[in-house]
N, C-alpha and C positions, 0 to 999 in steps of 0.2 A: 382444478389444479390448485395445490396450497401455491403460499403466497411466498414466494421468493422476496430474501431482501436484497440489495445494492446495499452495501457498505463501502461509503464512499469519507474520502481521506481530507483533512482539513488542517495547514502549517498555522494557520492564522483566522482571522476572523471572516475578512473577504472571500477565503476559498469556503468557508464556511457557509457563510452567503447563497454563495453561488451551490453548493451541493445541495441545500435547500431549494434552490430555484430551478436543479433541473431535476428531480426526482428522486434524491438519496432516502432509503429507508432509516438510514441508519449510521450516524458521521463519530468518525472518532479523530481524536484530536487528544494531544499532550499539554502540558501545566510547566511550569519555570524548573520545574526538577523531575528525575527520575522516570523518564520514557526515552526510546532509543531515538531518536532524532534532535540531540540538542543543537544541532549545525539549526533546524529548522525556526520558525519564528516562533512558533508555541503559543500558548494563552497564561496572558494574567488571571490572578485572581478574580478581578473585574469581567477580563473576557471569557470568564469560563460561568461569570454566572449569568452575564448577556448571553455567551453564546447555548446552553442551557436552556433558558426563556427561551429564545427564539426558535429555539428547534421542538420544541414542547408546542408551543404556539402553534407550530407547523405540523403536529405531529410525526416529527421526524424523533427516532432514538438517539440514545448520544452514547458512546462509548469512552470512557475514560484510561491514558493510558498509562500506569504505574509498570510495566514492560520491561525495565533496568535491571538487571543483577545486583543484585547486596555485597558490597562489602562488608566486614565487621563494622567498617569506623563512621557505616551510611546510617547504620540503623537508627540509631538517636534522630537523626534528621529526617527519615523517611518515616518515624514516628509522628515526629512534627509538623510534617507536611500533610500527612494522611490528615490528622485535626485540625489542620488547617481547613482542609477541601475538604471532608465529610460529608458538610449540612449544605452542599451546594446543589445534588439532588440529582445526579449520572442514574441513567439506564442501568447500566453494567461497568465496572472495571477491567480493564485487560492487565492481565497477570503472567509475568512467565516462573520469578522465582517465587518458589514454596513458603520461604523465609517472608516476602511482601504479603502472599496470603493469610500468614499469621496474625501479620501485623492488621490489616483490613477487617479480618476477625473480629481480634479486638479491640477496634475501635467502634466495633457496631454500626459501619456505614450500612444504609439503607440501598442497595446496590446489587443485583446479577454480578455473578466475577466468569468470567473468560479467561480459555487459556490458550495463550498466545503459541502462534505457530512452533517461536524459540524453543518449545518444549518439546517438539519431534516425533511428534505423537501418531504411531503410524499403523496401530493393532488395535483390535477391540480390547484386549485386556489392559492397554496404557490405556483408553478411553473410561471404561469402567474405573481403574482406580482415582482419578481426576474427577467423573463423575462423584465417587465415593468422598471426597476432599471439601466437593461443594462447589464444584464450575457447573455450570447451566448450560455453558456451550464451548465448544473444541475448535480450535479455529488449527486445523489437520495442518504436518508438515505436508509445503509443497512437493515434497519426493512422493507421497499415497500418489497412486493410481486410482482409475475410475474406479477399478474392481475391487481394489482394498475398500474403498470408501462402500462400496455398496453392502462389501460383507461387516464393517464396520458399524453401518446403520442399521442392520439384519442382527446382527449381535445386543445392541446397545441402544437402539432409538434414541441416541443421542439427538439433540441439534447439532449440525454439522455446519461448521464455515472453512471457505476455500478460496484462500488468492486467486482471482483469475485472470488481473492485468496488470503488469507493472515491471519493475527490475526484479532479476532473480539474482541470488547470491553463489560466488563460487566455493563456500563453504557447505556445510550442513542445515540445511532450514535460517543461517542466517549468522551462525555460529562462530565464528572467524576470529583470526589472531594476528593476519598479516596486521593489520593497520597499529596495533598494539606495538608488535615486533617490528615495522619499519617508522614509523612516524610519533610512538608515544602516544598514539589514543587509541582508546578502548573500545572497540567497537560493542560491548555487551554491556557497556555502560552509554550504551548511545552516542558515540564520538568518532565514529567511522569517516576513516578520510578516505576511503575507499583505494585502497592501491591496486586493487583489481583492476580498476579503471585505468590506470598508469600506463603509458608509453614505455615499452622494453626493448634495448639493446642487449647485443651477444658481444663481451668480452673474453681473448683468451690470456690463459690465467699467466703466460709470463710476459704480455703486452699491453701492460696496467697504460688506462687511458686510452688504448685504440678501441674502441666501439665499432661493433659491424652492426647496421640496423636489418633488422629482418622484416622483411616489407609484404604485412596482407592488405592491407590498402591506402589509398592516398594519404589519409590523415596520420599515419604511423602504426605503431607493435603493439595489440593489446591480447597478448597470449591468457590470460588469466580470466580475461572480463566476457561474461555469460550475455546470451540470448534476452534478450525482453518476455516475457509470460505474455501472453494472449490464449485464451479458452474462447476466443467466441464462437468459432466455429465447431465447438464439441461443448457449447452451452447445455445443451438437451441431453447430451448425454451424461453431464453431472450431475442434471438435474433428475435424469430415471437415478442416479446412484443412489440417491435421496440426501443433495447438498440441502441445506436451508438457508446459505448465504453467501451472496458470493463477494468479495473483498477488493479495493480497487488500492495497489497499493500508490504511493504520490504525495507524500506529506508534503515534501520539498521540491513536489514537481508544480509546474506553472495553475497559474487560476485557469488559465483554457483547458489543460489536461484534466481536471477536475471538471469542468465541467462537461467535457464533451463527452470523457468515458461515462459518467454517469447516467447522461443524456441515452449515447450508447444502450449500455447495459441495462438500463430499466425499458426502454423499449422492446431488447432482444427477451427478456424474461418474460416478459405479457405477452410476446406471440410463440414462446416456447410453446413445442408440439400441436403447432397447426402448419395448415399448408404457406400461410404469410411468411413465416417463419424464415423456409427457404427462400421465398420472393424476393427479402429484405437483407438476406444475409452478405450481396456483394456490396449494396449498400453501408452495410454497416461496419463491414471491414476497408471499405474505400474511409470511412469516415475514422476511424481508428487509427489507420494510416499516415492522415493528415499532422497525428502528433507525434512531435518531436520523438525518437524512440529507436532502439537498436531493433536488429532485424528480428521478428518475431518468432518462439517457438511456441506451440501450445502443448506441448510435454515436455518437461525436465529432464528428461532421459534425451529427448531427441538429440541433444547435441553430442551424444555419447555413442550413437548410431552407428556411425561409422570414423574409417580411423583419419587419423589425421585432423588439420584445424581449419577452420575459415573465418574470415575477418569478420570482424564484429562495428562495422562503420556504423558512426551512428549518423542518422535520419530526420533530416530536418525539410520534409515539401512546399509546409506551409509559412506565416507569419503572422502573430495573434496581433489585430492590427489595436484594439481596445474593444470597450462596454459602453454604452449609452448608461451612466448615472441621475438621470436627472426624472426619471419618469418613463412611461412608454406613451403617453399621450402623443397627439399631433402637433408640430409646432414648424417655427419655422426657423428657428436656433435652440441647437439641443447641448450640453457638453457632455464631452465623451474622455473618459479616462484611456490615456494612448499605453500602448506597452511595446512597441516600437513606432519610427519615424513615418508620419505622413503627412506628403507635400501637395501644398496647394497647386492644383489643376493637372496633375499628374495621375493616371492611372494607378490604381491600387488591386492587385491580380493575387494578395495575401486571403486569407481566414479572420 
């Protein structure tokens, strides 16, 4: 069987780290400008040529992520930045707008370029013209089907990449305007404040100020906010479609979800289509479980299913209690970096 990668997600250096230590093929990560997560912590210049080294070290790939839509008034700066980060020495760039592709052109960066889900790309004939542009690989929108993707790679012998755990969006592939139109940031410029997510009351219109809540579960109204992505249990069958990567999404999600999907995910890929496979699969979804996460669908259509809505609580079982920093040797005082509270002589029944 070819080799499947994990591409797995890194806000910062530590998650970075950490996707190296649990088995990522292949980590992508954003720069102080122009990638859509600038809420997230991103890499310095510094950190991007540490984190670079280290993944090369480890033979891990790095994906770079230029992902932002152009303004007119960007382009001088995202000229300036491209030269800035050039000679820093990325596997591949992810790319959504055409106008960044230009620019990457001509600068002569030494670099694979990828094209980002945000492009929607959902036919062999949008795959072929992007191939013809100069991507090397498609990172499909989430809406393809297994069957698209298979007649996709039957068409095109693309490399094919495929979200297969993380938040999904209530727009198009990721597309969206709410947050633009309610709060002033741009979600295509990487500034999503996500109002999907938001708590909604029912107001009638000549009762300004009486709010009626509409109640699908404890925590309040999130009529708008979609399902978590999980593929793991139709792993195998991406993989007959002939995916060649599967993408963990999580920039801004915790260093345990970083690691433990990865962890996940690259074990479920090495026993794709043998009988362990199945042995491991309640396992692997108990352990998936554990993180933080809305209720899982493993189709984007699913929630479309049937009519009506249901609550979208989100999912907290476990508690990331810390890491041991100091070594894996034996000792008899270790320090351990905490990420929540733990008390001395008291039982601890977290993750």
């Amino acid at each position: 069987m070819k080799k499947i990668e994990i591409v797995s997600p890194a806000g910062n250096m530590e998650k970075l780290r950490f996707g190296i230590k649990y088995g990522a093929d292949n980590i992508y990560f954003g720069g102080s400008d122009f990638n859509l997560r600038v809420q997230a912590d991103n890499f310095t210049n510094d950190d991007l040529r540490e984190g670079v080294a280290l993944c090369r070290q480890n033979g891990v790939k790095t994906t770079f992520l230029l992902n932002s839509y152009l303004h007119e008034e960007d382009i001088k700066n995202a000229e300036s930045y491209i030269e800035m980060i050039a000679g820093i020495g990325f596997d591949s760039v992810m790319v959504s707008d055409p106008g960044m592709m230009i620019l990457l052109k001509g600068s002569g960066i030494k670099a694979d370029f990828h094209l980002s889900t945000q492009m929607n790309v959902l036919n062999h004939l949008a795959v072929k013209f992007w191939m013809d542009a100069g991507f090397s690989r498609i990172v499909l929108a989430r809406e393809t089907s297994a069957e698209e993707i298979k007649m996709i790679k039957h068409h095109t012998g693309a490399e094919i990449e495929v979200f297969a755990h993380g938040a999904l969006c209530i727009a198009y592939s990721g597309r969206c305007l709410l947050s633009r139109f309610l709060s002033g940031r741009d979600a295509n410029s990487g500034d999503c404040s996500q109002p999907c997510r938001w708590k909604y009351s029912l107001m009638e219109e000549k009762r300004p100020g009486n709010y009626l809540d509409i109640i699908e579960h404890a925590r309040g109204t999130e009529i708008l906010s979609s399902k978590d992505l999980c593929l793991m249990d139709r792993l195998e069958e991406y993989i007959d479609a002939g995916v060649d990567a599967f993408k963990i999404e999580g920039r801004m999600k915790s260093l345990y979800h970083c690691a433990n999907t990865t962890r996940v995910y690259k074990h479920a890929v090495k026993l794709a289509g043998t009988l362990e496979f199945n042995e491991k699969l309640p396992f692997w979804l108990e352990e998936l479980d554990l993180i933080s996460h809305r209720p899982y669908t493993n189709d984007l259509f699913n929630e479309f299913g049937e009519l009506g809505f249901h609550g979208i609580p989100y999912i907290k079982k476990a508690s990331f209690a810390g890491y041991r920093y100091d070594g894996s040797y034996a000792a008899e005082e270790i320090k351990v970096k905490t990420f929540n509270p733990v008390y001395k002589d008291e039982v601890f029944d977290g993750i």
